[in-house]
C-alpha positions as CSV (number, residue, x, y, z in Angstrom):
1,X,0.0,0.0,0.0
2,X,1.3,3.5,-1.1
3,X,1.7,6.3,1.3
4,X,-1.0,8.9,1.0
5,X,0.0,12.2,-0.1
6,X,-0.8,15.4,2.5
7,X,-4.0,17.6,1.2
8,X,-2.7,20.1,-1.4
9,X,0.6,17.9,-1.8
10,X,-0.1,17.5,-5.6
11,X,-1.1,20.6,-6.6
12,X,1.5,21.7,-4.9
13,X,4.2,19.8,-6.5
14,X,2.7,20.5,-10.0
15,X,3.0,24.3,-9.3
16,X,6.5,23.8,-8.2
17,X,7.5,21.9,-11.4
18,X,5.7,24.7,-13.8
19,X,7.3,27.2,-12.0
20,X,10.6,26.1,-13.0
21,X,9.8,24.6,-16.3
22,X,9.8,28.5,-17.2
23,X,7.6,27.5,-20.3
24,X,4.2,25.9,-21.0
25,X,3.9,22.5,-20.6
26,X,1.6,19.6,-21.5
27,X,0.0,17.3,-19.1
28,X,2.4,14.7,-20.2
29,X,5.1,16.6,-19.3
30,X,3.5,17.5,-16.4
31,X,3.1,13.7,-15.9
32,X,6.5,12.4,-16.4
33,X,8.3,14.9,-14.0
34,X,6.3,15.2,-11.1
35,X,4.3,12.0,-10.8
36,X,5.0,9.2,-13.1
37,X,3.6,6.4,-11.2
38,X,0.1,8.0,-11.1
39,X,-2.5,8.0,-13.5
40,X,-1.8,10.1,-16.4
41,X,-5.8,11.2,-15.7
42,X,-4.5,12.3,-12.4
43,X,-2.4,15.1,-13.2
44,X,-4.6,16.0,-16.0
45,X,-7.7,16.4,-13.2
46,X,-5.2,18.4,-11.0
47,X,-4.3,20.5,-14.2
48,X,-8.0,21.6,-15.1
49,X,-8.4,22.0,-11.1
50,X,-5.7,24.8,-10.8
51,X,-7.2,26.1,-14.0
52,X,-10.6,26.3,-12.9
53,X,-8.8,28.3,-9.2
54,X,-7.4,30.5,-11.8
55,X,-3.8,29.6,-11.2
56,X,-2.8,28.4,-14.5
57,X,-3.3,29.4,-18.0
58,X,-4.4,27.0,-20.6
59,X,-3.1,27.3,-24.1
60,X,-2.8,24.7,-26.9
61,X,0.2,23.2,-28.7
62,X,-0.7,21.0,-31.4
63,X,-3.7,18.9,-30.2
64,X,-2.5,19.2,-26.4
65,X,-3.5,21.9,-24.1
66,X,-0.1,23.4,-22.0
67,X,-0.4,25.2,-18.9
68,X,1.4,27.4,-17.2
69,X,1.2,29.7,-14.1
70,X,-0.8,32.9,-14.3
71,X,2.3,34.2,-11.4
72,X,5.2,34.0,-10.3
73,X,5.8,31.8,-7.5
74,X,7.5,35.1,-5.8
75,X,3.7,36.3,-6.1
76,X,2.0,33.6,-4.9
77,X,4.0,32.9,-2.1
78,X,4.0,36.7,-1.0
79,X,-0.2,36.6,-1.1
80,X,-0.3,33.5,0.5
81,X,2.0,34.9,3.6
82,X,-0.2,38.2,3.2
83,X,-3.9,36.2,3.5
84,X,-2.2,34.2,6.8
85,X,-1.5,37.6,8.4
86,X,-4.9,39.0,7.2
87,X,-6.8,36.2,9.0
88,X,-4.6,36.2,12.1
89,X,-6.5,37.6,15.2
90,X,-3.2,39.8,16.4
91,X,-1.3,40.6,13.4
92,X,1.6,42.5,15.6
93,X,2.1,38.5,17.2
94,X,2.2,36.9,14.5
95,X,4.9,39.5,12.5
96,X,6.9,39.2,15.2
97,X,6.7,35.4,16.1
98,X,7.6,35.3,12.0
99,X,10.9,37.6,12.5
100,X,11.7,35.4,15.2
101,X,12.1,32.4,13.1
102,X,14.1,34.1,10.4
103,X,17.6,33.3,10.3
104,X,20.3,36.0,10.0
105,X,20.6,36.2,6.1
106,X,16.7,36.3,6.1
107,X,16.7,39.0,8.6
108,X,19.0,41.2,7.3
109,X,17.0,40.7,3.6
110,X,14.1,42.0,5.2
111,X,16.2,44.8,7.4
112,X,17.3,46.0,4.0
113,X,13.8,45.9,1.9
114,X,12.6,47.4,4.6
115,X,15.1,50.1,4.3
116,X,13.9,50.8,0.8
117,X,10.7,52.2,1.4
């Protein structure tokens, strides 16, 4: 018996691997690099899935439909961290429970964007 993967695993992995493919690609690419050993109709469900959330693009190349990621995963990531803080109860706690955690580099990255503004 296979181990079963975390909630948002997939999706999650397929993002990851069109985020770096840096081009459109086909559910068969899609396929072959992030989960071979599933069923091709798998990935191609997960595919139309993040379409329909309005996270990919859908274009066509040849008789195949390619996706690709309507932003960067910069973006993404940034509104992701942005929605946790907007549904946080005390947003002062959690900002500084999150510096907290940041090692030094990370730290002085944010010291210095900070800086900028």
């Amino acid at each position: 018996m296979s181990a079963k993967r975390p909630t948002g695993a997939l999706e999650e992995q397929v993002m990851t691997y069109l985020w770096s493919a840096g081009e459109p690609a086909t559910p068969a690419d899609v396929h072959a690099a992030v989960a071979p050993e599933l069923a091709y109709t798998t990935i191609m469900t997960i595919l139309t899935r993040l379409f329909e959330k309005d996270r990919l693009v859908r274009g066509q190349r040849g008789r195949a439909y390619t996706y690709e990621p309507v932003r960067s995963e910069a973006e993404h990531r940034a509104d992701a961290m942005q929605s946790s803080l907007d549904r946080s109860g005390d947003r002062a706690a959690v900002l500084s429970q999150f510096v907290e955690t940041l090692d030094a580099r990370d730290a002085k990255t944010l010291l210095a964007l900070l800086g900028r503004s």
